[in-house]
N, C-alpha and C positions, 0 to 999 in steps of 0.2 A: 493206777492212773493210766488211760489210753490217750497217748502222743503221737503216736505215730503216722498214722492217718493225718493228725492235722501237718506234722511237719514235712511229709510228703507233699501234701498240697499246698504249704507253702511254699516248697521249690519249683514246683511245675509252678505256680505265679509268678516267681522272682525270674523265672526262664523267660516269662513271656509276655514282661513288662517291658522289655524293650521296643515293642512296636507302640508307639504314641498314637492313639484315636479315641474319640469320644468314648467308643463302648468300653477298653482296656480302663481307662480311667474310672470312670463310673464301676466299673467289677474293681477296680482298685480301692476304690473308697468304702465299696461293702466290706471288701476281704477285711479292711483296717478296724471297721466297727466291730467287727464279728472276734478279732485279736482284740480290739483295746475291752471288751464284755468278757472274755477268757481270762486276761489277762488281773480284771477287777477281782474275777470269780477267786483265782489262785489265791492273792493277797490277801481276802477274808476269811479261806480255809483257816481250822483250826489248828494249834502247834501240833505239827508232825510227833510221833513215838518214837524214840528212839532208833536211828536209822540204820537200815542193813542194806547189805551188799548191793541186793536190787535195787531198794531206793536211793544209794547213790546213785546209781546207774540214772535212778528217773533225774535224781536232781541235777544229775550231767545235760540230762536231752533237755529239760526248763531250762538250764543254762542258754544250751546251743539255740532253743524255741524264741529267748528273751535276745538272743542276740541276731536271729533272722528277725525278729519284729522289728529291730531296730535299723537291722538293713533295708527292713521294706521301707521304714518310715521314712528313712533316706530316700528310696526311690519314688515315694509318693511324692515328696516335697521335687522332687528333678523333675517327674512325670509331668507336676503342677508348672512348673518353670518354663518346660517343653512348652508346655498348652498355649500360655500364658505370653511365649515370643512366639509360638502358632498363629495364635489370634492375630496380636498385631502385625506379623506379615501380611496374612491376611486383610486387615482393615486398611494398611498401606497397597496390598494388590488394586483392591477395590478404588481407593483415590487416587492411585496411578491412570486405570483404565476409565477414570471419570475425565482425568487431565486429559488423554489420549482418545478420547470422545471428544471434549472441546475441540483441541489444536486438528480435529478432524474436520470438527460444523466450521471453524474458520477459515481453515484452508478451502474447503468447499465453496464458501462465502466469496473468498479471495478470486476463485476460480472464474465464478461466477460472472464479478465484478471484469477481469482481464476479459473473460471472452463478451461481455456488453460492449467494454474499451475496443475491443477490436472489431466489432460492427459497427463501433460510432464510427470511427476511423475510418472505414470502408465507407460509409454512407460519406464522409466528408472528400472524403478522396475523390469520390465518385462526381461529387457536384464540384469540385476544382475543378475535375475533367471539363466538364461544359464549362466553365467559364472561362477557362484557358481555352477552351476552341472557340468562344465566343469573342473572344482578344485576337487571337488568332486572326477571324475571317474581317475582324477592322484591319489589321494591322495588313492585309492582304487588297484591302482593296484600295481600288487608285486615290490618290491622292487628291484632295479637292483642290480646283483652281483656284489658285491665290494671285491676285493681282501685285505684281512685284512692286516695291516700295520706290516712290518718284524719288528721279536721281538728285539730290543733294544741289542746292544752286552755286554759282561758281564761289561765292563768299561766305560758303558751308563748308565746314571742316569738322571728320570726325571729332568727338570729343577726347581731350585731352584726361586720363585717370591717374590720380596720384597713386591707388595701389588697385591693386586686385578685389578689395574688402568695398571698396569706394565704388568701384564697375558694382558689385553685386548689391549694397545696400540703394541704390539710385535705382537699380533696375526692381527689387522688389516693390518699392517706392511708387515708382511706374505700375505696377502692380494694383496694387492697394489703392492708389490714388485716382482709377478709374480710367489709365492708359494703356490693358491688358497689353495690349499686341504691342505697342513701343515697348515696355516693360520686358515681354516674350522674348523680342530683337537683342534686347541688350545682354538678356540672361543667356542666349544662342549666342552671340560675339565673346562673352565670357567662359563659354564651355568650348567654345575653339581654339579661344586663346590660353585658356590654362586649364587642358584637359585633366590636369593630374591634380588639381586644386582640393583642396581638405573640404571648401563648399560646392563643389560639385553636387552630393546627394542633395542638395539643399536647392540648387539650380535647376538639377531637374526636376523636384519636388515643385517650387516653381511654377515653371514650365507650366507644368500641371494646372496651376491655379488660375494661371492665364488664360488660358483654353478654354477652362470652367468658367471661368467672368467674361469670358466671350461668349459663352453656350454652347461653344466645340467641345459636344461631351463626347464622342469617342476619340475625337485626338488628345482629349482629356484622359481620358482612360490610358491611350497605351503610354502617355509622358509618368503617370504616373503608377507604371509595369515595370517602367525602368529602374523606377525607386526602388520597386518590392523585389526585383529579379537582381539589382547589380548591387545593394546596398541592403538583405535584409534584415544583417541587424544592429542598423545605422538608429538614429532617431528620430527621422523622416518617413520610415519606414510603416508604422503602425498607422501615421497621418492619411500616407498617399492611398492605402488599402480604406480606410474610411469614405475617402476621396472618392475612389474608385464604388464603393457602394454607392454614395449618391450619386455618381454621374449615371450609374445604372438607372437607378432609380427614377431621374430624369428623364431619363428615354424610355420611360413607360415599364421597365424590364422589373417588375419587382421579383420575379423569381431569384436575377443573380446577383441582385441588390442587396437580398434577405442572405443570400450566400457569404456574399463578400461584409455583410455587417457581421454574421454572427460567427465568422471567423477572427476578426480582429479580438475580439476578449478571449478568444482560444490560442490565437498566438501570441499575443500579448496584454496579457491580463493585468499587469501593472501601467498599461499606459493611460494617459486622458482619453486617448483615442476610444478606449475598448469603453469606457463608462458613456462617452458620446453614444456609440455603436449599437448599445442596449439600450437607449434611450429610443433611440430613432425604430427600434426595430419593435418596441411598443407604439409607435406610433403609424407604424407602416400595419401593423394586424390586425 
């Protein structure tokens, strides 16, 4: 019986089954057919003669032959194992680099979106500039002649206020009730008199309203600059910037009318103001 040959080539395999690749494997799995067909071949030989010294010898090397087949069979099964946590790193590489695609399209996305955010920003920025120099050259130029209020006759006497609340709800009163400028007077004698009052934003808010029911639309405008400039984020605040769009508006200005409307839902998006604001600014387009 000639073994030798084959169990030499079984050790140059068993040597050089440690490198795991498609090809080793596949030459693995032949080797194993071409053993498990040898191996069938032995088992159906007929009963050996009586055995001599040689043929122990062979029956030593079948020994040592049946016990490399079984170490190979060992290494096929590990080869297979190998392959088989191969693959799945693999197929995880692969859904890694699909995840790391995504978080890439969206950060790009993100990107995208901040650098828009920051040309709106510029674009808004931009049209505040005009309209704050537009406030500006009112707030610069002389002041309109007002004819000072006739002096008080001898059996006139200021009025008499039980609190601070009482001056302010009389003078809005005056307001509303179609005596702007009395109304104006009183809310100025109450901002003199209790400069530091909790209604203040609310006085010079006011203020504002007066002027506007008078039709003094730019002294309307800068009373109600002083809301948005010393109070802006009072409650009167989002009002007097509404305020201030239609007094533009009034004056023919729809450019910083449309300005100042469609800033109010951008600075204050939960106010009534800002839902006014988008209204009117459908209605001015």
């Amino acid at each position: 019986m000639v073994v030798f040959p084959l169990i030499g080539a079984i050790a140059i395999f068993v040597a050089g089954c440690a490198v795991v690749d498609t090809g080793a494997f596949t030459r693995l799995q032949d080797e194993m057919m071409g053993l498990k067909k040898e191996m069938a071949v032995l088992k159906t030989a007929p009963p050996p003669a009586p055995v001599t010294a040689a043929e122990r010898v062979d029956a030593g090397e079948i020994r040592s032959l049946r016990k490399n087949f079984a170490d190979m069979s060992s290494d096929f099964d590990r080869v297979k194992t190998d392959q088989l946590a191969a693959t799945s790193r693999a197929d995880e590489a692969r859904a890694e680099m699909q995840r790391i695609t995504s978080r890439q399209d969206a950060q790009e996305r993100a990107m995208q979106e901040i650098r828009g955010n920051a040309d709106r920003v510029k674009e808004i920025e931009k049209r505040m500039a005009a309209v704050e120099e537009r406030i500006a050259k009112l707030s610069a130029a002389p002041p309109a002649v007002v004819a000072p209020p006739p002096a008080p006759a001898a059996s006139e006497s200021a009025p008499e206020w039980k609190s601070p609340e009482e001056m302010y709800e009389v003078a809005v009163g005056q307001v509303k009730g179609g005596n702007p400028k009395k109304g104006r007077e009183t809310l100025s004698d109450f901002a003199a008199k209790y400069p530091y009052h909790k209604l203040i934003p609310n006085v010079l808010y006011w203020k504002g309203e007066a002027f506007y029911a008078e039709k003094d639309y730019e002294n309307a405008i800068l009373a109600f600059q002083d809301v948005v400039d010393k109070y802006p984020g009072g409650d009167k605040a989002p009002d007097a910037m509404f305020k201030q769009g239609l007094s533009f508006l009034a004056l023919k200005d729809k450019k910083n009318a449309r300005i100042l409307l469609d800033l109010v839902p951008r600075k204050y998006p939960r106010s009534q103001a800002a839902e006014l604001a988008k209204k009117k600014i459908k209605e001015i387009q």
